[in-house]
C-alpha positions in Angstrom: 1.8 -71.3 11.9 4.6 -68.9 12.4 4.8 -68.8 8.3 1.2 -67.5 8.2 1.2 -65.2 11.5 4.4 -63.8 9.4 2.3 -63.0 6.2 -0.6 -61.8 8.1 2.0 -59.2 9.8 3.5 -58.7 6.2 -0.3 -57.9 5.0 -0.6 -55.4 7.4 2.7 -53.6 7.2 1.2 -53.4 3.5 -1.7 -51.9 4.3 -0.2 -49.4 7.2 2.2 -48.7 4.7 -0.3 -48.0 2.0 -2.0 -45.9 3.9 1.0 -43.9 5.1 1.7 -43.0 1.6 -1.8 -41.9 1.3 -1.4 -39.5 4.2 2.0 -38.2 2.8 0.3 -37.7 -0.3 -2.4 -35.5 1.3 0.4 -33.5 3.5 2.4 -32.8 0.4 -1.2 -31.3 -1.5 -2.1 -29.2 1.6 1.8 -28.1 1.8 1.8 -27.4 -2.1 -1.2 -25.3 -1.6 -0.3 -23.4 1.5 3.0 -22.5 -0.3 0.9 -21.1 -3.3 -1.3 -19.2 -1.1 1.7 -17.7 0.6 3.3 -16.8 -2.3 -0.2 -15.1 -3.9 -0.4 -13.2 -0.2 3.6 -11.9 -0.8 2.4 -10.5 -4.5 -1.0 -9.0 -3.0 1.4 -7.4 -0.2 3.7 -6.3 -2.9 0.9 -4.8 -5.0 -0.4 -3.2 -2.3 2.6 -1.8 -1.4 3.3 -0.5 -4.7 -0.1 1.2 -4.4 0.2 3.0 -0.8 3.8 4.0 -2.5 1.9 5.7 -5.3 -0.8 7.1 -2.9 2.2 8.8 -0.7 4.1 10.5 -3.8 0.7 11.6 -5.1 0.2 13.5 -1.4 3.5 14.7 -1.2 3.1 16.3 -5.3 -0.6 17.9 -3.4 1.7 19.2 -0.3 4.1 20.7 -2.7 1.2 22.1 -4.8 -0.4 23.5 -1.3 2.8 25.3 0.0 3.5 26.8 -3.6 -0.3 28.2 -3.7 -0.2 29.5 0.0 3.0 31.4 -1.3 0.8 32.5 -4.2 -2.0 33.7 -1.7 0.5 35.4 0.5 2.0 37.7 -2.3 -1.3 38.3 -3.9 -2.5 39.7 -0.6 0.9 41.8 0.5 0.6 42.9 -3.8 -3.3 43.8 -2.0 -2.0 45.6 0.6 0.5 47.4 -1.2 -1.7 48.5 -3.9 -4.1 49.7 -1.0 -1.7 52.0 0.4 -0.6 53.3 -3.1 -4.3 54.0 -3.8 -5.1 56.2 -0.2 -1.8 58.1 -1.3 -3.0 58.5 -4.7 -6.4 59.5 -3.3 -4.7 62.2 -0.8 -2.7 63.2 -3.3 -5.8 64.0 -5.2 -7.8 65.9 -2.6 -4.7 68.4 -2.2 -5.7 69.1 -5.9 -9.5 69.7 -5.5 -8.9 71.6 -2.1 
């Protein structure tokens, strides 16, 4: 009896055992694919990354452009205002003429 009672124990150490393996098996898939879904999150973070990057130096190059045409604006309008005043002198100049 004890012979038997052993191999029935044997038999189901087998089978437990089996079915461990099974269930490794299945952790190590799941842990394979959680690692390659991790990795594919770090690229997209990367890329994305990259992209903002891009995005920043492209508003910094339209700051630059901004300042540089505000300059523009400003000279263009003192150029305005001086040309102004050299045309009411002109003008008075003018009328002392005709007078």
């Amino acid at each position: 009896m004890k012979l038997i009672q052993m191999q029935k124990k044997v038999e189901e150490l087998t089978h437990i055992s089996s079915e461990l393996q099974d269930t490794i098996n299945n952790v190590v898939k799941i842990l394979d694919s959680a690692v390659k879904s991790a990795g594919e999150s770090v690229e997209d973070y990367i890329q994305t990354s990259d992209k903002i990057n891009y995005i920043v130096d492209e508003i910094e190059k339209s700051n630059i452009l901004t300042e540089e045409n505000t300059k523009s604006i400003q000279e263009v309008n003192l150029a305005t205002d001086q040309l102004d005043s050299m045309s009411e002198k002109l003008n008075q100049e003018l009328m002392k003429f005709k007078s």
